[in-house]
C-alpha positions as CSV (number, residue, x, y, z in Angstrom):
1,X,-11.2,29.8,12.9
2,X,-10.9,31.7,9.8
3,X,-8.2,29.1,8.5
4,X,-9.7,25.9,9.5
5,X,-12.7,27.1,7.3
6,X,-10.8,28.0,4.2
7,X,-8.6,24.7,4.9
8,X,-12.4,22.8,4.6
9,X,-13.5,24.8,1.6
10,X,-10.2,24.5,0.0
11,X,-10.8,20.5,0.2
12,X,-14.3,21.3,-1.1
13,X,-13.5,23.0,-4.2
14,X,-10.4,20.3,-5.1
15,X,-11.5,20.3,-8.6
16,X,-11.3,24.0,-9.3
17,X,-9.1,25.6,-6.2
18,X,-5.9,26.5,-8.6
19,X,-8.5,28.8,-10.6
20,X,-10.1,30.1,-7.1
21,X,-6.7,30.9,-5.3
22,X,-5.3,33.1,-8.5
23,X,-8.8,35.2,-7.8
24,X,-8.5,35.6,-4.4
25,X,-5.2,36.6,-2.3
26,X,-6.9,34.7,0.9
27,X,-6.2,31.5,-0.6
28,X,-3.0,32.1,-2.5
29,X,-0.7,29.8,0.2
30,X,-3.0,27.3,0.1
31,X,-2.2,24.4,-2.8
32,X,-4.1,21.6,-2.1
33,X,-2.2,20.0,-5.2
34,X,0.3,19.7,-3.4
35,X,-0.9,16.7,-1.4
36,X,-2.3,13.4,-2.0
37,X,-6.4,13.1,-1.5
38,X,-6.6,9.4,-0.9
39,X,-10.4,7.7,-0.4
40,X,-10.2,4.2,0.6
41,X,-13.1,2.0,1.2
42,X,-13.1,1.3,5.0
43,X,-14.1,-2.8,4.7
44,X,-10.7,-2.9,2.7
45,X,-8.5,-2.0,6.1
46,X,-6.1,-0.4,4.5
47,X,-5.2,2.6,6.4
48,X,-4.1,5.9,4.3
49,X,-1.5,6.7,8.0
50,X,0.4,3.7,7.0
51,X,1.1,4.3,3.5
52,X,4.9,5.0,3.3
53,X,6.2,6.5,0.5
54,X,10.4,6.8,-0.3
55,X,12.3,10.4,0.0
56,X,11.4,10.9,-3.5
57,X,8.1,11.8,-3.1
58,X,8.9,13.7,0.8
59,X,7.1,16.9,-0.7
60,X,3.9,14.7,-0.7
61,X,1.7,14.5,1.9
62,X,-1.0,11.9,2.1
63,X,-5.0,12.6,3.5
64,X,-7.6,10.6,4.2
65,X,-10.7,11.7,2.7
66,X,-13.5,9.5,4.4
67,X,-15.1,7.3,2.5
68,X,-17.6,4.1,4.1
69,X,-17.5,1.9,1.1
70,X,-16.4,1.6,-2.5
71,X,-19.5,3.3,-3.9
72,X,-18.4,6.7,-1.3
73,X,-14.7,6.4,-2.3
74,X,-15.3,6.4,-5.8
75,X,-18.0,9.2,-5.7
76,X,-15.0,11.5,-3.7
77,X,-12.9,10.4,-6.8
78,X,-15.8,11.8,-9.3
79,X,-16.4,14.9,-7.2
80,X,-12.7,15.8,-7.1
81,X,-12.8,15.6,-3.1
82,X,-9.7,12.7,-3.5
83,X,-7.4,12.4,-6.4
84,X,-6.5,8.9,-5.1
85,X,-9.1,5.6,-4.4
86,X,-8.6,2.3,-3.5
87,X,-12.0,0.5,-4.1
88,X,-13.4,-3.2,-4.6
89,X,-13.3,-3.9,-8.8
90,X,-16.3,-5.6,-8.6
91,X,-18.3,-2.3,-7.9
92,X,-15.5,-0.6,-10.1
93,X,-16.3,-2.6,-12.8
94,X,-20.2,-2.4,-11.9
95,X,-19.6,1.7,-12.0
96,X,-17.7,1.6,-15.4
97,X,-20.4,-0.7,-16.9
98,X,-23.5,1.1,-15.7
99,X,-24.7,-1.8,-14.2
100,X,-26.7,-2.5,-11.3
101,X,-28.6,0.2,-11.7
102,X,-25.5,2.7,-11.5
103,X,-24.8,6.0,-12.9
104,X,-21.5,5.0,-15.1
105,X,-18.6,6.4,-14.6
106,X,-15.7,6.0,-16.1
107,X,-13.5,9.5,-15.8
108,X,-10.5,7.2,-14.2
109,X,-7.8,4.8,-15.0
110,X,-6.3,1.7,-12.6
111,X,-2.8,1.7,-11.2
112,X,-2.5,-1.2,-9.9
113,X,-4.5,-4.2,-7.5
114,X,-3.1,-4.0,-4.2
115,X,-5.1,-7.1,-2.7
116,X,-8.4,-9.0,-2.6
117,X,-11.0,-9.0,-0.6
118,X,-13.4,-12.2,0.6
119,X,-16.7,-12.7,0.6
120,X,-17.1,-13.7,4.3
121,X,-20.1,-15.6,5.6
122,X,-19.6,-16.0,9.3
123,X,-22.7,-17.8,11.5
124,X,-23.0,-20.0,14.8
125,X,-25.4,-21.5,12.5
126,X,-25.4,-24.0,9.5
127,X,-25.6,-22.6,6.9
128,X,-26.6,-25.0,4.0
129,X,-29.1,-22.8,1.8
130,X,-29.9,-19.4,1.2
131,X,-33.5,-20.6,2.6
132,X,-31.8,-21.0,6.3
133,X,-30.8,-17.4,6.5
134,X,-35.2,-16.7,6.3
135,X,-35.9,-14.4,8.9
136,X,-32.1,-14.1,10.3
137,X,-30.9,-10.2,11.7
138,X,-27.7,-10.5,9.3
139,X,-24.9,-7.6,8.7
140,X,-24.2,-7.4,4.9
141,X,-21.6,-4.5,5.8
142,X,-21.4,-0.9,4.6
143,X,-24.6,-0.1,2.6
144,X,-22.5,1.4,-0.5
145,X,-20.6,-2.3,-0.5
146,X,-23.6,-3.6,-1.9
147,X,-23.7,-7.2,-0.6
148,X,-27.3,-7.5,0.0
149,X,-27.7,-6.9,-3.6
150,X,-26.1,-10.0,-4.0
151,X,-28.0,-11.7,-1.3
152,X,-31.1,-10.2,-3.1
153,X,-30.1,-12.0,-6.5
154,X,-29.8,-15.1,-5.1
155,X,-32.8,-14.9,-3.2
156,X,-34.8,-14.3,-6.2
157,X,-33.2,-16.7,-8.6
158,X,-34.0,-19.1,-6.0
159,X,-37.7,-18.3,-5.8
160,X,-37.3,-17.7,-1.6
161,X,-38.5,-15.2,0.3
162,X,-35.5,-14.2,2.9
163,X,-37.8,-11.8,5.4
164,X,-34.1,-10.7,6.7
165,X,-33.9,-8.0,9.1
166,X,-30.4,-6.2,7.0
167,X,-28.2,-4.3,8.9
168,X,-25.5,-2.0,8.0
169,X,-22.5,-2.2,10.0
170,X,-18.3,-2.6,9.5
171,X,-16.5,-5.9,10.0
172,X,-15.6,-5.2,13.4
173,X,-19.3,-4.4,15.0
174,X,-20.5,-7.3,12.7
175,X,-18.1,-9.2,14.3
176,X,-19.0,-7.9,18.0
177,X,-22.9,-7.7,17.5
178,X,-22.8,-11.6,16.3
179,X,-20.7,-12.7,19.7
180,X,-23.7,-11.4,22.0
181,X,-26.6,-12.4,19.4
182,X,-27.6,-9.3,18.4
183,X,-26.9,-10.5,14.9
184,X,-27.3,-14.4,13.8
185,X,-25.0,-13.8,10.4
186,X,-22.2,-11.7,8.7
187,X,-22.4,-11.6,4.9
188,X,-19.8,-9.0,3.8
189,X,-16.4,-8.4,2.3
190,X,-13.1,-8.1,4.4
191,X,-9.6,-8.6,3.5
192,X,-8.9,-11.9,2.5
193,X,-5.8,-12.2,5.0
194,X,-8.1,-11.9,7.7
195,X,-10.0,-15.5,7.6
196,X,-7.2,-16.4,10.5
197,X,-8.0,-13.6,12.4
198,X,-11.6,-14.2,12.1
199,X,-11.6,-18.0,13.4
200,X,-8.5,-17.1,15.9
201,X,-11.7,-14.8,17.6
202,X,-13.7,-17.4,17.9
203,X,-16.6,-17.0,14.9
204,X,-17.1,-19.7,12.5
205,X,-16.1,-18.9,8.9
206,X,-18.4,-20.8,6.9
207,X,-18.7,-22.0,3.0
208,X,-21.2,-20.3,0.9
209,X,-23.8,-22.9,0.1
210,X,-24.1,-24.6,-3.3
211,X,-27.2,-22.3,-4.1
212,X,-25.2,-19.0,-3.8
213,X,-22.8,-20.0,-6.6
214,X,-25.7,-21.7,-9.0
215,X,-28.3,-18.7,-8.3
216,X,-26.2,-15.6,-8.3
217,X,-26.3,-14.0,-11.7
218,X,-24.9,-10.8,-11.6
219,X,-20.9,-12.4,-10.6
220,X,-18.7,-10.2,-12.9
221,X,-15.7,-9.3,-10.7
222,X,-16.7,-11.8,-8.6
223,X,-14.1,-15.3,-8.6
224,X,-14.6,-18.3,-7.4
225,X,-12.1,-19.0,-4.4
226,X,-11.1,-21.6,-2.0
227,X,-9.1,-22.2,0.9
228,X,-8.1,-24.3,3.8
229,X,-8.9,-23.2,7.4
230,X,-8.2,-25.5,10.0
231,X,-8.4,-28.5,7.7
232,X,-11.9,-26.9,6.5
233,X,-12.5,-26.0,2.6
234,X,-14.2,-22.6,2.5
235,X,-15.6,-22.1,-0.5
236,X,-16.7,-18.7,-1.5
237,X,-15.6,-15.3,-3.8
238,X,-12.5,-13.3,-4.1
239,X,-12.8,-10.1,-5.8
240,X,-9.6,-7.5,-6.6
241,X,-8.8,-4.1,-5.2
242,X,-8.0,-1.4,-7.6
243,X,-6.2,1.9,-6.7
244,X,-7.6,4.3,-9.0
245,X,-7.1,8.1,-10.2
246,X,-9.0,10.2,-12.2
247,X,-8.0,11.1,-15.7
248,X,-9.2,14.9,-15.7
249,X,-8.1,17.2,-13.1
250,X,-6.6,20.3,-13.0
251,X,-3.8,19.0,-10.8
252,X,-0.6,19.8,-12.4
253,X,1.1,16.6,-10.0
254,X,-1.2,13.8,-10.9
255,X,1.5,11.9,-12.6
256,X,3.8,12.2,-9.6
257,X,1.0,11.2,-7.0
258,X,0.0,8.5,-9.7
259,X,4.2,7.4,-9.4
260,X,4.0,7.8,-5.8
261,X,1.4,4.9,-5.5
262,X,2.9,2.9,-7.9
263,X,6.0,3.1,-5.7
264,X,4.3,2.1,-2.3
265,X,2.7,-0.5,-3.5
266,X,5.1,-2.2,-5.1
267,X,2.7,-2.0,-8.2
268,X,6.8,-2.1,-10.5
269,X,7.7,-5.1,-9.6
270,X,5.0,-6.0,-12.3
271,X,3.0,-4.9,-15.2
272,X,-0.5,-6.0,-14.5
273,X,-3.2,-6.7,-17.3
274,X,-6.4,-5.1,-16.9
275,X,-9.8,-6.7,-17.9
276,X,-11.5,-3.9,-19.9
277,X,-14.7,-4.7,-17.1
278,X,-12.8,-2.8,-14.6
279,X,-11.7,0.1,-16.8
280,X,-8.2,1.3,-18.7
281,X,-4.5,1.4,-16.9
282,X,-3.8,5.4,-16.0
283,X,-1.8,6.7,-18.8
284,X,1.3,7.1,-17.0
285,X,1.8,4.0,-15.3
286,X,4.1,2.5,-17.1
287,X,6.0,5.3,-18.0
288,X,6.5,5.1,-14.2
289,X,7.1,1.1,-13.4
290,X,9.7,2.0,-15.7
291,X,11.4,5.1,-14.0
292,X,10.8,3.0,-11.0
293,X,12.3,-0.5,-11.9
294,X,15.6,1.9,-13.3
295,X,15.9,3.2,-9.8
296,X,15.5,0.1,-8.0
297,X,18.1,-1.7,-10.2
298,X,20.3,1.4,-9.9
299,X,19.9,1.5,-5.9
300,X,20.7,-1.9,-5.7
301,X,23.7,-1.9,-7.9
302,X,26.1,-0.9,-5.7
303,X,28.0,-3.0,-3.4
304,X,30.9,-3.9,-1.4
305,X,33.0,-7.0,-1.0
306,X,35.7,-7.9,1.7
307,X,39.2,-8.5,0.2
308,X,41.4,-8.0,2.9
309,X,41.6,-7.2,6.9
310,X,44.8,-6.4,8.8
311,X,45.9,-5.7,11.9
312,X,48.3,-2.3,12.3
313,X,50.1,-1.3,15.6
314,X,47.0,1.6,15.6
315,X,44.1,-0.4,14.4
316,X,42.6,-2.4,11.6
317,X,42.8,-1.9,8.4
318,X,40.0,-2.8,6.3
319,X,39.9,-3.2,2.2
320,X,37.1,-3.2,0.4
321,X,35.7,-3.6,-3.5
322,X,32.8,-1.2,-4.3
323,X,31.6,-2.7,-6.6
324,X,29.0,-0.6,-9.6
325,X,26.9,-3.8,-11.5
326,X,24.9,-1.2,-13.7
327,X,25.5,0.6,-16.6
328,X,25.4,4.1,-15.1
329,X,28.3,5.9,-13.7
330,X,27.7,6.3,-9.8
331,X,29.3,8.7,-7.1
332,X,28.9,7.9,-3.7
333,X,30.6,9.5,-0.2
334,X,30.5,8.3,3.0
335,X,28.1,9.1,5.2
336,X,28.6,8.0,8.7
337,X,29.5,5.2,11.0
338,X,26.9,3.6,13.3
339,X,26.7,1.0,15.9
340,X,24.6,0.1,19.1
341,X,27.8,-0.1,21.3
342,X,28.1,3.3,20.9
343,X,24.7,4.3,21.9
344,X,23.3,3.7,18.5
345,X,24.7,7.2,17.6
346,X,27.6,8.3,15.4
347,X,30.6,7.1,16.1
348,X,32.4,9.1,18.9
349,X,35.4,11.2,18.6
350,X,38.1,8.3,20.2
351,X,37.2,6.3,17.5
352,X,38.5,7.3,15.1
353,X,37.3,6.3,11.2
354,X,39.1,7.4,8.4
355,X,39.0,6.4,4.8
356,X,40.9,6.0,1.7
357,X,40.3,7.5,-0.7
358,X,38.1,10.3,1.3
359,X,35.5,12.6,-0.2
360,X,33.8,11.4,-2.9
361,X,34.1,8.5,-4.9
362,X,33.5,7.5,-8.7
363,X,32.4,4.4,-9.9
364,X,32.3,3.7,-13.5
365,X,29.7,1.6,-15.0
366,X,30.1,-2.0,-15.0
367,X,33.1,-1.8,-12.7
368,X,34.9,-1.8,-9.1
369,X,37.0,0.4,-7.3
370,X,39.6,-0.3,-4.0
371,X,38.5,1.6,-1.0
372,X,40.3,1.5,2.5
373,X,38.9,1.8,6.1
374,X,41.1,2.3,8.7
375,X,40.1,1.9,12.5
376,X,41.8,3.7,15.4
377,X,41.1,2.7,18.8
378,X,43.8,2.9,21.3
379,X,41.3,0.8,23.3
380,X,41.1,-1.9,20.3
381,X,42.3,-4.9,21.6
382,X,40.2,-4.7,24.8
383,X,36.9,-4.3,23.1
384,X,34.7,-7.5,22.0
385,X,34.0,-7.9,18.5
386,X,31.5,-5.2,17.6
387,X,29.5,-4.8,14.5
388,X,29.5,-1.7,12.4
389,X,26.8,-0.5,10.0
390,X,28.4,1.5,7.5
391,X,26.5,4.4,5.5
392,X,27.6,5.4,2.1
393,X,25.2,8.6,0.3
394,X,24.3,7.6,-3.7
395,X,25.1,11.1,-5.1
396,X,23.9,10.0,-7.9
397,X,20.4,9.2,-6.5
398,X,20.0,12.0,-3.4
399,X,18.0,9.7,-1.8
400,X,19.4,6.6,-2.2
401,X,22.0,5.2,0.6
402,X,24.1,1.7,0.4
403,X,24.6,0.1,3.7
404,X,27.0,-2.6,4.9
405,X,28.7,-4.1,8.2
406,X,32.2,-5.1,9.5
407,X,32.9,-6.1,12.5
408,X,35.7,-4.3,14.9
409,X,37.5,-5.7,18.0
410,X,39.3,-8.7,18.7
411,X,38.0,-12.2,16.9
């Protein structure tokens, strides 16, 4: 009980726990550095257990830290509870602004825009005017996603009155309180791959009326969007997703959980320009696309190309270019041998693999080198053709491996 309880205040004190554990031996084992805090905002459905990241970063561990809605997941950023957040920019921006109303904050810097999120209006009703939602039970999702302040705006712009019973629920009991009429509307933000999803369970997806676009005034971060389902325009608002981390913190491995992210999400494949509205790039972000696009081309350098297969009276012989496209010198060694016929484990002991030359191998920059596989099988010319997935280790990049096939057996 005693650990579970320094485990909580250990999350607690995120901000300061390096200081607190050299003070007291109880807490000395504990580094909660060494793990990623990540706070995601719930309506964005992206779910912190499915975040892979490569062998690089195996030390890292990744925890959810709860968070309802942007507004919660950027408030565990500020209070050093998460050292990771993936929020909607239009309250990102809204926060960095001091808009709204909102305390600004601005202690942070953007790696990268994962996705977009929709603004969803979803009704067995039409829809035409912001006056026909007037006494309606509508879901404008979590409370800190601030949709009905939206709703609000154009309410008052319009000069109407809505008398709408508000209700703060998720996407999913939106979805399920609107099939059995306990709600008549869902006016809230969801993932914008979801609009098939949505109409595939039945609920009509519906354009937001002309009104909503003329009489909304407070849209920065908010985009105009269209799209086609089932032949039917929707019109309504795409806003970006920001993954965020803050720029003070005592945590000695920001810039590796920053590189970490960068590397999940695929955030290298592009450098992304930021509209000062939502805040500054993290310092070391491209410092790491960089690392990271040198890696990728440097795993993906290495191949190997066919010349030549023979028969022998013991087995095949098979004779291979590796072939090193990049301008770094590589070694590589073979790792193992795998295919399903074989139970999908290594290769047995009567078949036997060997290779020439063994051990490992060099491979200049910028060229090839000849490498030989022989198979023995006194069994080989009764087995059907049988593919094999060849593993070879990147020494050069511990946790990097090149894989290729050829295929043993008769023809």
């Amino acid at each position: 009980m005693t650990k579970i309880l320094l485990y909580a205040l250990s999350i607690f004190i995120l901000g300061s726990s390096e200081l607190y554990a050299k003070k007291n031996r109880k807490m000395s084992k504990i580094n909660i550095f060494k793990d990623i805090f990540i706070s995601v905002d719930s309506d964005i459905k992206i779910d912190a257990d499915n975040i892979h990241l490569s062998k690089k970063y195996k030390n890292l561990n990744i925890k959810d830290i709860y968070a309802g809605g942007s507004m919660d997941a950027i408030d565990n950023l500020r209070k050093s509870k998460a050292n990771i957040a993936i929020v909607r920019g239009d309250i990102l921006g809204a926060r960095n602004n001091s808009l709204l109303g909102f305390d600004a904050y601005k202690d942070y810097g953007i790696i990268c825009s994962p996705s977009s999120s929709v603004l969803y209006l979803i009704s067995k009703k039409n829809i035409n005017s912001i006056v026909d939602l007037r006494y309606m039970d509508i879901s404008t999702g979590i409370a800190s996603n601030i949709a009905q302040l939206y709703l609000d705006n154009i309410a008052k712009n319009s000069g109407t009155k809505l008398d709408i019973s508000y209700n703060s629920m998720n996407l999913y009991d939106s979805l399920s309180a609107l099939k059995d009429d306990s709600l008549d509307a869902v006016f809230m933000f969801g993932p914008s791959d979801y609009a098939s999803i949505i109409d595939d369970e039945g609920f009509t997806i519906r354009s937001l009326p002309d009104d909503f676009f003329t009489n909304l005034t407070i849209k920065k971060g908010l985009n105009p969007h269209s799209y086609y389902l089932n032949d039917r325009k929707i019109r309504t608002f795409e806003v970006q997703n920001f993954i965020i981390a803050p720029k003070t913190t005592l945590d000695k491995n920001i810039d590796l959980k920053v590189e970490s992210m960068v590397s999940a999400f695929g955030c290298y494949k592009t450098i992304q320009n930021i509209d000062a509205f939502y805040g500054d790039m993290y310092p070391s972000v491209k410092e790491s696309v960089f690392k990271i696009q040198q890696r990728v081309d440097r795993e993906d350098a290495i191949d190997f190309l066919l010349h030549k297969r023979a028969k022998t009276t013991d087995g095949e012989r098979f004779v291979y270019y590796a072939r090193n496209r990049s301008s770094s010198d590589m070694n590589i060694t073979l790792s193992e041998f795998r295919t399903t016929k074989f139970d999908n484990v290594p290769i047995k002991p009567r078949h036997v693999m060997s290779t020439v030359p063994s051990g490992n191998i060099e491979l200049k920059a910028k060229s090839q080198k000849m490498i030989t596989i022989l198979y023995k099988n006194p069994f080989l010319y009764r087995i059907k053709p049988t593919k094999l997935k060849v593993i070879y280790k990147n020494l050069t990049l511990e946790d990097s491996t090149i894989v290729f096939f050829m295929t043993i057996g008769d023809k």
